[in-house]
C-alpha positions as a printed NumPy array, in Angstrom:
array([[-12.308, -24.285,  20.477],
       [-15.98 , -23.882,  21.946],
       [-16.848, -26.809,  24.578],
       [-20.218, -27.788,  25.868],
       [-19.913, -28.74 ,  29.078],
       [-23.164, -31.127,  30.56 ],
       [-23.872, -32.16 ,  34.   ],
       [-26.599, -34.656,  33.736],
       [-28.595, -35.558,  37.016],
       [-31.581, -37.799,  37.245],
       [-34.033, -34.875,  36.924],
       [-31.611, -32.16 ,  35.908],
       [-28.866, -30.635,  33.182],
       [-26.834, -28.245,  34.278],
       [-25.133, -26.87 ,  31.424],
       [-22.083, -24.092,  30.429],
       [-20.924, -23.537,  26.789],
       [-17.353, -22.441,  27.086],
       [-14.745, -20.597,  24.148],
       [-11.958, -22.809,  26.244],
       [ -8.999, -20.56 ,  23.935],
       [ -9.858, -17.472,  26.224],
       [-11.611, -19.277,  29.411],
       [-14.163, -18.104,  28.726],
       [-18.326, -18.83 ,  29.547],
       [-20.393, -17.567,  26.814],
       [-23.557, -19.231,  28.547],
       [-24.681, -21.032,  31.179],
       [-27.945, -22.694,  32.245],
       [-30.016, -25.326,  33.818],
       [-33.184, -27.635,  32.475],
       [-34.706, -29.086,  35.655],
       [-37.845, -30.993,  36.81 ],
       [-37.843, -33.207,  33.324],
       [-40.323, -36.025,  33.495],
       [-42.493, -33.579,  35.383],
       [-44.732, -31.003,  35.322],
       [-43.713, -27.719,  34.124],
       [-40.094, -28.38 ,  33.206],
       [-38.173, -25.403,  34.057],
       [-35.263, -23.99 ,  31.379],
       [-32.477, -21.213,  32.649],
       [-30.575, -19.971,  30.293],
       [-28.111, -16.866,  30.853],
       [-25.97 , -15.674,  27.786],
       [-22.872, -13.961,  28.675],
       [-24.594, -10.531,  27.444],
       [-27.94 , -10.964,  28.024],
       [-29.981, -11.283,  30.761],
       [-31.019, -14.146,  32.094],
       [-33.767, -16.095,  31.12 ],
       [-36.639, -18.993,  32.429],
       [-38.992, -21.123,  30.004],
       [-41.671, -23.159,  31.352],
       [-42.552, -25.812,  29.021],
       [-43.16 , -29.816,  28.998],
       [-39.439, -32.084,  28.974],
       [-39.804, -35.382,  28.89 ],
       [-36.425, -36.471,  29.085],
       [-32.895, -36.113,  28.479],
       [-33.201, -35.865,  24.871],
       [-35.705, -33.35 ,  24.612],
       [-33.688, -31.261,  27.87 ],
       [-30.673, -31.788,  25.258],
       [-32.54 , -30.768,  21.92 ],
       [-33.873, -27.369,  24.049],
       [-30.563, -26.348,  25.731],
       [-29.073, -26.48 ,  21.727],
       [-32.227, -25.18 ,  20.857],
       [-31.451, -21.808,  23.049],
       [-27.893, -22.016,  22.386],
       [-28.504, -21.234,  18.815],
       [-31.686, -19.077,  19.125],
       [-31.663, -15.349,  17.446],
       [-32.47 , -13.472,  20.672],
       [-31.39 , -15.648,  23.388],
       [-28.332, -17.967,  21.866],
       [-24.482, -17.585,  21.497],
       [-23.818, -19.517,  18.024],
       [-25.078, -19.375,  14.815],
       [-24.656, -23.287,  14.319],
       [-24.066, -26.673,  15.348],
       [-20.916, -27.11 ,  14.318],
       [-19.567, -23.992,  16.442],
       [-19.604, -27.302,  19.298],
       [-16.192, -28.498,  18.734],
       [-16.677, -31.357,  21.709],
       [-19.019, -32.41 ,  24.689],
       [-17.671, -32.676,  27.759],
       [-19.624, -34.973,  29.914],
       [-19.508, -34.935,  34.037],
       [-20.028, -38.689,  34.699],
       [-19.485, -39.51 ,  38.277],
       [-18.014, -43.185,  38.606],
       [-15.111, -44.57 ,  36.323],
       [-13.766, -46.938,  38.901],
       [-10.132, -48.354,  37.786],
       [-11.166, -48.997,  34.171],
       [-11.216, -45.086,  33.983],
       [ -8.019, -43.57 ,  35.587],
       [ -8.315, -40.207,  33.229],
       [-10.783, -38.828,  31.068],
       [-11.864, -40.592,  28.073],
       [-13.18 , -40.14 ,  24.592],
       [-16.383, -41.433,  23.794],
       [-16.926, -44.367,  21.332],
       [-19.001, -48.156,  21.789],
       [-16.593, -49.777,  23.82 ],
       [-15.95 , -46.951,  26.372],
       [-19.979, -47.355,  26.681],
       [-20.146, -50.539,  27.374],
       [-17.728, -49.977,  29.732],
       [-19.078, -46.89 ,  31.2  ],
       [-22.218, -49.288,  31.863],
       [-20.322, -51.941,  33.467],
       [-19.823, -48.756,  35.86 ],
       [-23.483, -48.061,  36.676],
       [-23.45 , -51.278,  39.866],
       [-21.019, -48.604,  41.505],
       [-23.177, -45.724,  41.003],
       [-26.286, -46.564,  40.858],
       [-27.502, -43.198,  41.885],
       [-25.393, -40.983,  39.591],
       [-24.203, -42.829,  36.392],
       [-27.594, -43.99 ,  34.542],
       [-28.013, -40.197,  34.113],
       [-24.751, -39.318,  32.973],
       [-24.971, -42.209,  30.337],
       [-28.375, -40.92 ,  29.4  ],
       [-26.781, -37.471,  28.544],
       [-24.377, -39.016,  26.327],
       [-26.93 , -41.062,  24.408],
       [-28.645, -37.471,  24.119],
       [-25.856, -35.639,  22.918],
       [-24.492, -38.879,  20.129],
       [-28.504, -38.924,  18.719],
       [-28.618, -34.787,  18.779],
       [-25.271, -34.181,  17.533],
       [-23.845, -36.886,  15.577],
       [-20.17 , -36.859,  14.292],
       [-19.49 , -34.423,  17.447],
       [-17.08 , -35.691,  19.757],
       [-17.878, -36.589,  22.86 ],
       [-15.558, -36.914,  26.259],
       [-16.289, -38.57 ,  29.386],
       [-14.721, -36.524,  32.813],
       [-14.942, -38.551,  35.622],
       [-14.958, -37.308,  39.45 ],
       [-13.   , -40.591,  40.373],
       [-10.152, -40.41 ,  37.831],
       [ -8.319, -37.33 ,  40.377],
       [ -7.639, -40.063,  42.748],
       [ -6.988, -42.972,  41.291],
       [ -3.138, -42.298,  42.198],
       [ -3.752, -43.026,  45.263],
       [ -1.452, -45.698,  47.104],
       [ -3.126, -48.929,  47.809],
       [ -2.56 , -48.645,  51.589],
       [ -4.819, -45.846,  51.049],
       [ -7.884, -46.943,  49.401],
       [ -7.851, -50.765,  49.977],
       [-10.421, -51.595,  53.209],
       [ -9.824, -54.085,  55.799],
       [-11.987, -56.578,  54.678],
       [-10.779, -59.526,  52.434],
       [ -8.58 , -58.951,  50.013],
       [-10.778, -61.455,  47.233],
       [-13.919, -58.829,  47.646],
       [-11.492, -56.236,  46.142],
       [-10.278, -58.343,  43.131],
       [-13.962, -59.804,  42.446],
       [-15.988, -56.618,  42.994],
       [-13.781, -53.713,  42.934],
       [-14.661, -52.87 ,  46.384],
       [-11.634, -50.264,  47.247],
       [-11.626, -46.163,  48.237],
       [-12.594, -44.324,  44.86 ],
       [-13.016, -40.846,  46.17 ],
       [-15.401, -38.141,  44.521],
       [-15.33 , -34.3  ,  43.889],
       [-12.107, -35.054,  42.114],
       [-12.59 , -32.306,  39.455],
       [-13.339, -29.931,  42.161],
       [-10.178, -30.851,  44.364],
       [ -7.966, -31.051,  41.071],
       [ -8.948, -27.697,  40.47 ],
       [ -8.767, -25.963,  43.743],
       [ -5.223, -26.92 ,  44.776],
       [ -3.775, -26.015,  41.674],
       [ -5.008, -22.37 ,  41.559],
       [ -3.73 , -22.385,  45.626],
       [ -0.192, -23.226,  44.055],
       [ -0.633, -20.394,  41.623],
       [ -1.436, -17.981,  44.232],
       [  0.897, -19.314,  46.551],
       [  3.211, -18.789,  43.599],
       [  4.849, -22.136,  44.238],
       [  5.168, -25.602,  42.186],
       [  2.751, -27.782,  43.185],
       [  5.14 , -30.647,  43.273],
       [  6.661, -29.063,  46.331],
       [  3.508, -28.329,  48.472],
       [  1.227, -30.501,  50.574],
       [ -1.888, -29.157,  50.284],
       [ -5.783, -30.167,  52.187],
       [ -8.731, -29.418,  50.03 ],
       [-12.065, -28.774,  51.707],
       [-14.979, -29.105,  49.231],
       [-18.022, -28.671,  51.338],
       [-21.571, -28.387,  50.041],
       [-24.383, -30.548,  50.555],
       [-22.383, -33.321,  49.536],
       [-18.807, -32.981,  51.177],
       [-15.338, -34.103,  50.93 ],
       [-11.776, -33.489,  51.184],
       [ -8.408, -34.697,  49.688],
       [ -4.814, -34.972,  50.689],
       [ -2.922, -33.266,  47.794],
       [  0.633, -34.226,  48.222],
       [  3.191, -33.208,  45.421],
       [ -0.258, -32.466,  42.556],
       [ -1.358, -36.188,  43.312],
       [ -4.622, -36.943,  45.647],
       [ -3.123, -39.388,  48.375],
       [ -6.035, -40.069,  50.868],
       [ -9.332, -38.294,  50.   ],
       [-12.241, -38.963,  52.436],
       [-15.087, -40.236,  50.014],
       [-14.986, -43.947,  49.57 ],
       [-16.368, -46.542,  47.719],
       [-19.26 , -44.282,  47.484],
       [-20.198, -40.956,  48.581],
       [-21.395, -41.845,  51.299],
       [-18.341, -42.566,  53.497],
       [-16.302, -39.665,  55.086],
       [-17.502, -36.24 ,  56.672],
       [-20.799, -35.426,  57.788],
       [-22.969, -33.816,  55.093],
       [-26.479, -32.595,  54.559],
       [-28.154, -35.51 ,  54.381],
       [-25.79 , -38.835,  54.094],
       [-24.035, -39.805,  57.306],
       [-20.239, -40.134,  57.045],
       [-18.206, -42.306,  58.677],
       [-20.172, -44.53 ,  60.518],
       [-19.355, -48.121,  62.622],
       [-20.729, -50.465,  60.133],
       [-22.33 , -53.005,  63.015],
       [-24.622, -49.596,  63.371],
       [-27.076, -50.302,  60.221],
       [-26.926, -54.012,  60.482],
       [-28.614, -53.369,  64.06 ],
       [-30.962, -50.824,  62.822],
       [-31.839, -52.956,  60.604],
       [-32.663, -55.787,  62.791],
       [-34.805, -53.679,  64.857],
       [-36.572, -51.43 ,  62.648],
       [-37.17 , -54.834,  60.059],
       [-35.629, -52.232,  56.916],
       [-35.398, -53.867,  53.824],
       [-31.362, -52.954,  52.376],
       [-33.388, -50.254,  49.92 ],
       [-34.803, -48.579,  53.459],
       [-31.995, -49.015,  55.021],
       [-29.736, -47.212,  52.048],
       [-32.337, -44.614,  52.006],
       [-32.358, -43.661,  55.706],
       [-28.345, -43.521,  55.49 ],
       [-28.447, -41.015,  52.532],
       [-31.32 , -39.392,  52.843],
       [-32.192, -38.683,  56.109],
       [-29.047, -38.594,  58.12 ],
       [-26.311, -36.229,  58.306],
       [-26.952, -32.517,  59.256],
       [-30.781, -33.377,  58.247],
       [-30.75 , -36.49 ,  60.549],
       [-29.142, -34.733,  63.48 ],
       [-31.168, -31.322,  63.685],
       [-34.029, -32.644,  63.103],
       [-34.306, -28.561,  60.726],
       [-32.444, -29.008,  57.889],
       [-30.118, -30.171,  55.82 ],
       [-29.029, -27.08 ,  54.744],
       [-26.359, -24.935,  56.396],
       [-27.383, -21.65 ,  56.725],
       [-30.846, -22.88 ,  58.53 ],
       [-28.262, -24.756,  60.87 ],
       [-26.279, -22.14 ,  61.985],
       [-29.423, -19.578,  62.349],
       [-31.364, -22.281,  64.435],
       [-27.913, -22.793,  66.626],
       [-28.09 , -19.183,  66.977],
       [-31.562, -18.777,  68.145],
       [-29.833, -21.251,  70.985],
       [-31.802, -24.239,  69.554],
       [-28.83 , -26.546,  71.34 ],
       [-29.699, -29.603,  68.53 ],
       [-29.107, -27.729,  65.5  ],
       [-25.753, -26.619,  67.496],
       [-24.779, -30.058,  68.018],
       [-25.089, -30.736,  64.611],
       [-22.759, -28.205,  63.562],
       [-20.358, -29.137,  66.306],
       [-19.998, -32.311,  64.532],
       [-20.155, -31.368,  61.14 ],
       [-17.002, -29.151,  61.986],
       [-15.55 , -31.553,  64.42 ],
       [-15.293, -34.241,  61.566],
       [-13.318, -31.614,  59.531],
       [-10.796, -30.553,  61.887],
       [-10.033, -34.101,  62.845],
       [ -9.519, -35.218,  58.364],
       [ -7.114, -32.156,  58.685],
       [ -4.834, -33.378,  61.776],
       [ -5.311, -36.744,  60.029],
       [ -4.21 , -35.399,  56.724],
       [ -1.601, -33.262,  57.839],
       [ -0.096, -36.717,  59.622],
       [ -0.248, -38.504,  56.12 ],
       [  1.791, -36.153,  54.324],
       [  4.318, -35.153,  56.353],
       [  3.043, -31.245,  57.127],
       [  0.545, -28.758,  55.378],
       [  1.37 , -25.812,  53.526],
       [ -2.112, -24.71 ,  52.446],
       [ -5.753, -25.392,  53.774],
       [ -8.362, -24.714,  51.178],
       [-11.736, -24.181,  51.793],
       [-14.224, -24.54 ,  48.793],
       [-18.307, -25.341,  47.208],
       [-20.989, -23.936,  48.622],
       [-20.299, -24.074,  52.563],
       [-16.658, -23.586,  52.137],
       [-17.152, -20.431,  49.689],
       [-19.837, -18.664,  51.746],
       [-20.001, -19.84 ,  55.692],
       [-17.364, -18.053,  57.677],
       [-18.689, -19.491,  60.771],
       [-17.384, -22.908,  59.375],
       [-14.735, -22.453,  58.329],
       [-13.602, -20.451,  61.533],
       [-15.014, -23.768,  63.708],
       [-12.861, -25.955,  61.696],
       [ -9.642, -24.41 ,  62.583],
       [-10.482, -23.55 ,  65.584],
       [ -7.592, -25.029,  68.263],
       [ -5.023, -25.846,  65.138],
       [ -2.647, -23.402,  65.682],
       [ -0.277, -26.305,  66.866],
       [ -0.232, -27.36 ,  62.691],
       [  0.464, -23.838,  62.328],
       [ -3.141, -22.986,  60.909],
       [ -4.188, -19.321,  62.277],
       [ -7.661, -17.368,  60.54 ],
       [ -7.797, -13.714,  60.681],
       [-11.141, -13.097,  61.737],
       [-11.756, -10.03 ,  59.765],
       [-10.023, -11.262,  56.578],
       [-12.54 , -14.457,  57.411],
       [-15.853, -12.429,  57.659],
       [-15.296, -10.326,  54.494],
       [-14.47 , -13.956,  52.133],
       [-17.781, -14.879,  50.787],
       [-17.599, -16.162,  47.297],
       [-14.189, -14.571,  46.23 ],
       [-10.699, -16.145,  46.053],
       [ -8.534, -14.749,  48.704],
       [ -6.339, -15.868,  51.677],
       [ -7.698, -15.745,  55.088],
       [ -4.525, -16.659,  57.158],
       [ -3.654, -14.159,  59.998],
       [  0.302, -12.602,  58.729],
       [  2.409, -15.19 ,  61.179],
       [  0.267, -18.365,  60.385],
       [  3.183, -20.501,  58.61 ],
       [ -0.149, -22.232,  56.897],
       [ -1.856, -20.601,  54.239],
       [ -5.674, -21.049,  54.313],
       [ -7.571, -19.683,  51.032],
       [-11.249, -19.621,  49.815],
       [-11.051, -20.841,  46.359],
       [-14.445, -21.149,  44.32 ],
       [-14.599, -24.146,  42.266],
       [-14.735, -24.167,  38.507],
       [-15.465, -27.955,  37.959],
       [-16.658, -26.888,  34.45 ],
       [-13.624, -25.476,  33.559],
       [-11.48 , -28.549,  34.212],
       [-14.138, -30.591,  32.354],
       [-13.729, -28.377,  29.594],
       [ -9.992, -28.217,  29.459],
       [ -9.851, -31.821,  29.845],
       [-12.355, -31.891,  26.594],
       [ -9.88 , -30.053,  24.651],
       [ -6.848, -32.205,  25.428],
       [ -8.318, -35.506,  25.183],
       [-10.069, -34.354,  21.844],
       [ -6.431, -32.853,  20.943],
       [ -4.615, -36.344,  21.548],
       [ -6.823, -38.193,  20.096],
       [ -6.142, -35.834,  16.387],
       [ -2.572, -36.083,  17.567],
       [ -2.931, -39.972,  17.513],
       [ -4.632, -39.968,  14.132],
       [ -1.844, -38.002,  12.387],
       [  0.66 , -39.978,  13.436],
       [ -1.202, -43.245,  12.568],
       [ -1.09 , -41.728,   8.533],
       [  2.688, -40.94 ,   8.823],
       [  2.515, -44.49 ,   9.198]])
């Protein structure tokens, strides 16, 4: 079974085509800047090198029409037709409670998935768009929806329910959702495997940390606290958006700047976080070379970013009982050893000890990093959202034929 995996932003796809039978990526690529000038396609076959195409994309349709387009070109593509696309597997960022697992596509799950869009504003428009591509471009194809919310919607209501009235929650679903959930899903179950342990018997933190960054109590395979909330706003500090945050704070900003609630949503997740702090960036690596040039704000702003981490662990660790396994993954987790060295830094007490060395030569791979007497294991995992997208393609698509036999034995 081939899957085409789609990642739709507002001004992006990001795209992989995956033979799911042997795991395997037989392209991968991204169409970015559509709806402006000089569109950008990257396309990279599996045995090919990679390659860019300038050219004029409109929007989503035409970004869909070219990535098939390249998929099934003579020089450049990986199939000979169509129908080698056994399913679409669609990212789509906000399912809220109506969506507690993946989903196949038909009318009603769209209407629903639009009901959706008031909690995503940001994210879910474009996901929808990519499905309307993909049902116009390739008709009688199924399509699946993967959501990043459906990971934690296990959750215990203790744990995602706010203290605010109770009636908000039942009129206007206002509760924890948590994000990333593909990435976390994936991430502690290849620690288990390494670990060479059930995951039903570990407890397990999940660090995802990239521009956007969150993390998850895995207790047992379920997600039991994760730090996103009812948007992705809430939780740790990231490159731009704020984290936690006293709520009083933007209500008095507010009132003395005179923002309107669109400013005022703009300067919380645009310019805040590592961005807001520094006054440099919002990216990592020009954080932690400014803090080493001693420029003491872009220092500070690491010393938070980190300190918000280390305290989700201790916090974490208390809401399951103990930690076996601290995983570190995304773009900052993967590649930045002077994180992830700051974040466990005076945790030995949870029994979480980095070899330094070990630490220093993990950028990008999947290894342990744990000193030999830690009694906590703490790995570097890169993510493979697509993967779990895909995989979750080809069961859904498989139930659903499963479904439809049985329904004729009838």
């Amino acid at each position: 079974m081939k899957i085409l995996v789609l990642n739709c932003g507002s001004s992006s796809v990001k795209y992989q085509f995956i033979d799911i039978d042997k795991s395997y990526v037989l392209a991968k690529g991204m169409v970015s800047r559509i709806g402006m000038s000089a569109s950008v396609l990257v396309h990279k076959p599996h045995d090919r090198p990679e390659i860019t195409i300038s050219g004029e994309i409109l929007d989503h349709i035409v970004a869909v029409e070219h990535v098939i387009a390249i998929l099934l070109s003579p020089n450049h593509g990986v199939m000979k037709d169509k129908s080698e696309i056994s399913a679409v597997g669609h990212r789509v960022v906000h399912g809220g409670e109506k969506f507690p697992d993946s989903v196949l596509v038909d009318r009603d799950v769209m209407q629903v998935l639009r009901s959706c869009i008031e909690l995503a504003p940001l994210h879910n428009p474009h996901n929808i768009r990519g499905i309307n591509a993909c049902m116009q471009i390739l008709p009688g194809i199924p399509q699946v929806a993967v959501f990043d919310t459906a990971f934690h919607q296990k959750m215990p209501p203790f744990a995602y329910i706010y203290g605010i009235p109770y009636i908000l929650y039942k009129k206007y679903g206002i509760r924890r959702y948590g994000f990333h959930g593909t990435s976390h899903f994936y991430v502690s179950r290849r620690a288990a495997r390494i670990m060479r342990r059930p995951i039903e018997e570990l407890k397990i933190i999940t660090c995802h940390l990239g521009n956007g960054a969150s993390m998850t109590a895995v207790k047992g395979g379920i997600s039991v606290d994760t730090s996103m909330g009812f948007t992705p706003l809430e939780g740790l500090l990231m490159g731009t958006r704020s984290g936690d945050l006293d709520p009083a704070i933007i209500l008095h900003v507010m009132a003395r700047e005179e923002l309107s609630l669109h400013e005022a949503n703009t300067l919380l997740n645009k310019h805040s976080g590592m961005q807001g702090i520094s006054g440099v960036s919002s990216d990592m690596r020009d954080i932690i070379a400014e803090s080493q040039k001693g420029n003491t704000i872009a220092q500070l702003a690491l010393d938070v970013y980190c300190y918000r981490i280390r305290k989700y662990i201790g916090a974490y660790a208390a809401a399951m009982g103990g930690l076996d396994a601290l995983v570190f993954t995304a773009g900052i987790g993967e590649n930045s050893p002077v994180v992830r060295k700051k974040c466990c830094e005076n945790l030995e007490f949870l029994g979480i000890q980095i070899d330094d060395e070990k630490n220093e030569e993990a950028i990008r791979v999947e290894t342990e990093i744990q000193t030999d007497d830690s009694s906590v294991k703490v790995l570097c995992i890169p993510t493979n959202e697509e993967l779990v997208i895909a995989l979750d393609t080809k069961r859904i698509i498989e139930e659903a034929k499963e479904r439809k036999e049985m329904h004729k034995g009838l």
